[in-house]
C-alpha positions in Angstrom: 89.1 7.5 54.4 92.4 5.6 54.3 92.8 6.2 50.8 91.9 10.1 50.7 95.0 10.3 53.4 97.5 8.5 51.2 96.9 10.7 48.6 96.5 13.6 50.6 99.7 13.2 52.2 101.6 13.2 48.9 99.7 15.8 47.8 101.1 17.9 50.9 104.7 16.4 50.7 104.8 17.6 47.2 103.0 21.0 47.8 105.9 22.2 50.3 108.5 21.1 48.0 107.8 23.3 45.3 106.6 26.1 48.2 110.4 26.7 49.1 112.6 26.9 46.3 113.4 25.5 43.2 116.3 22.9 42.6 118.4 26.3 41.2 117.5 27.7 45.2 115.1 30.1 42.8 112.2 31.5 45.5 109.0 32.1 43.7 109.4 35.5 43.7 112.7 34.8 41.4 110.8 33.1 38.3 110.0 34.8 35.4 106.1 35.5 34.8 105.5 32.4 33.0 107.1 30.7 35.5 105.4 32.1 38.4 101.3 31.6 36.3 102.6 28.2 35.6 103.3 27.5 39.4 100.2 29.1 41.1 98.6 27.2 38.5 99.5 23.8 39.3 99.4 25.1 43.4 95.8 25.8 42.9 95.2 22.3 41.2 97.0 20.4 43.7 94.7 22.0 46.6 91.5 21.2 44.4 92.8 17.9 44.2 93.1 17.9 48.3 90.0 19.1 48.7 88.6 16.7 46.2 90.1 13.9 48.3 89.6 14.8 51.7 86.5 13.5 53.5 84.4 15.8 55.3 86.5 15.4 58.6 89.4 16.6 56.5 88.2 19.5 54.7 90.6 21.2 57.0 93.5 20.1 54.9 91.9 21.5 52.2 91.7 24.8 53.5 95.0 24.7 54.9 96.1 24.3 51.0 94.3 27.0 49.8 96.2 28.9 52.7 99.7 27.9 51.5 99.0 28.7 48.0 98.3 32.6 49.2 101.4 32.2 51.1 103.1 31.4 48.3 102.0 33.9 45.8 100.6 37.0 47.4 102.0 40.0 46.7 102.9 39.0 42.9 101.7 42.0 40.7 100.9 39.4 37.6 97.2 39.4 37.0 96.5 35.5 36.5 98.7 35.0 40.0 96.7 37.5 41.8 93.6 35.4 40.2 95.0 32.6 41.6 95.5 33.9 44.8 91.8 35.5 45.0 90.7 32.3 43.9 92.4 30.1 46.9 91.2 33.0 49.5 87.8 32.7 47.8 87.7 28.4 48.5 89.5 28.8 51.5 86.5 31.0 52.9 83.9 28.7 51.0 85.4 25.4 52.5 85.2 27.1 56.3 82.1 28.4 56.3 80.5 25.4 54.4 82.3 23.9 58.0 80.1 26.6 59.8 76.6 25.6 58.7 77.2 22.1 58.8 78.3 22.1 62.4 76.2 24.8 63.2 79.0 26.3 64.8 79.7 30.0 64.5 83.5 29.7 65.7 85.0 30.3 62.3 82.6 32.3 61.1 85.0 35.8 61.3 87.5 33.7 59.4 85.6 33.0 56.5 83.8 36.2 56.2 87.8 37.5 56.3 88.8 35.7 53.5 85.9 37.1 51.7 86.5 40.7 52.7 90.2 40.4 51.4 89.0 39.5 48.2 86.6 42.4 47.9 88.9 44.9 49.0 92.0 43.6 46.9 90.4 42.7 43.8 87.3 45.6 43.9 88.5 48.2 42.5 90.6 46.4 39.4 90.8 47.0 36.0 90.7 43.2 35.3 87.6 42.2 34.9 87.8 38.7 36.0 89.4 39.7 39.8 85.9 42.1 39.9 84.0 38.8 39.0 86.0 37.1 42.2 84.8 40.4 44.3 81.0 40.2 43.2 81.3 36.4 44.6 83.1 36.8 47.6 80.6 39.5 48.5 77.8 37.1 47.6 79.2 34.4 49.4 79.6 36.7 52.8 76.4 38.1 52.5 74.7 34.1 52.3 76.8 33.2 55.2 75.9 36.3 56.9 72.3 35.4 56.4 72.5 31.7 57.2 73.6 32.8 60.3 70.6 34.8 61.1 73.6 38.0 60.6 70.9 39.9 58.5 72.1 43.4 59.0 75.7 42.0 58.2 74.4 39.9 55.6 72.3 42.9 53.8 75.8 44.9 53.9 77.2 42.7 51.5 74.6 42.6 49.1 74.6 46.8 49.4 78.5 47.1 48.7 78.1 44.7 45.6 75.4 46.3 44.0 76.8 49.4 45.4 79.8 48.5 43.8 78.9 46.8 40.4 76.0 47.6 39.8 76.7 49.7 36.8 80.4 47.3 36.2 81.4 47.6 32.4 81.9 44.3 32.4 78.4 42.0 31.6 79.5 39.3 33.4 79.9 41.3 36.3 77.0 43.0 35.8 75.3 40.3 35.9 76.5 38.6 39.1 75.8 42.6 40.4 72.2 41.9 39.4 71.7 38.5 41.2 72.9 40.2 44.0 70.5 42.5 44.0 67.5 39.6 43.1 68.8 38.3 46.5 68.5 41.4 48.7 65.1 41.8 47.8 64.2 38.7 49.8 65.4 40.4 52.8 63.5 43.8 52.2 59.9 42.0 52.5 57.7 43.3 54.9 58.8 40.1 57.3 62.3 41.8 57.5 61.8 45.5 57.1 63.8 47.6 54.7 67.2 47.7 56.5 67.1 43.2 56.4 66.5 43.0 60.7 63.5 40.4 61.4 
């Protein structure tokens, strides 16, 4: 719509503004923490708010924001930035292969199971329990898309690795996501599919 552009557009103007440098000629990278949580923070709001303005046709934007705030902040060792970061590769992967089953179109497919598979690898194995949590879903999300797609052997690999994975995670909460994964897979081992998830 007409008005989801004009305040899309701002949105973007603004977004590259603070992507560069500060007024000081401070990169990102130069901020103290608090600086840096404060302005992944607001990054990650802005591209909600894109995405919460754009109209199907331009969910594209939306994704593209998600990008830009990785661009931004990857690489920064604080553990709320490298939330934010696995959050925007999370939606970012969400938003394109939402674009996938709508369209029925497979294209940008690898993409979105991509930003999935970033997520698992970076954010698998740490100590935080909240980045596992952002694993457990980014596995969960490849595995539906896999599976939406017909992709069942892909699809079951997913659910495997996460309750592979997290199965036994200190953490409840992760536990718990480990579990639905689990409740999922069995849907795929029926005698329709066969153990391994092939039809």
């Amino acid at each position: 719509s007409c008005r989801g552009r004009q305040r899309i557009g701002p949105a973007i103007s603004t977004r590259g503004a603070l992507m560069t440098q500060s007024d000081d000629g401070l990169s990102f990278d130069e901020f103290d923490p608090p600086t840096r949580q404060a302005i992944a923070r607001a990054l990650l709001k802005m591209a909600g708010q894109i995405e919460g303005a754009a109209t199907p046709s331009e969910a594209g934007l939306a994704a593209i924001a998600y990008a830009h705030v990785v661009e931004v902040c990857e690489g920064d060792l604080d553990p709320s930035v490298r939330a934010t970061v696995a959050t925007s590769r999370l939606e970012r992967g969400i938003i394109i292969g939402f674009g996938c089953s709508v369209s029925g179109n497979m294209q940008d497919l690898p993409e979105a199971i991509a930003c999935f598979e970033q997520v698992i690898r970076e954010c698998g194995q740490d100590p935080d329990p909240e980045l596992r949590g952002l694993a457990v879903e980014a596995g969960i999300r490849a595995a539906s898309i896999c599976m939406t797609f017909g992709q069942l052997s892909a699809g079951m690999s997913f659910y495997n690795r996460v309750v592979a994975t997290f199965g036994n995670d200190p953490d409840p909460r992760v536990r718990e996501s480990a579990d639905f994964a689990a409740r999922e897979r069995t849907k795929y081992q029926s005698p329709k599919h066969g153990p391994g998830g092939r039809s």
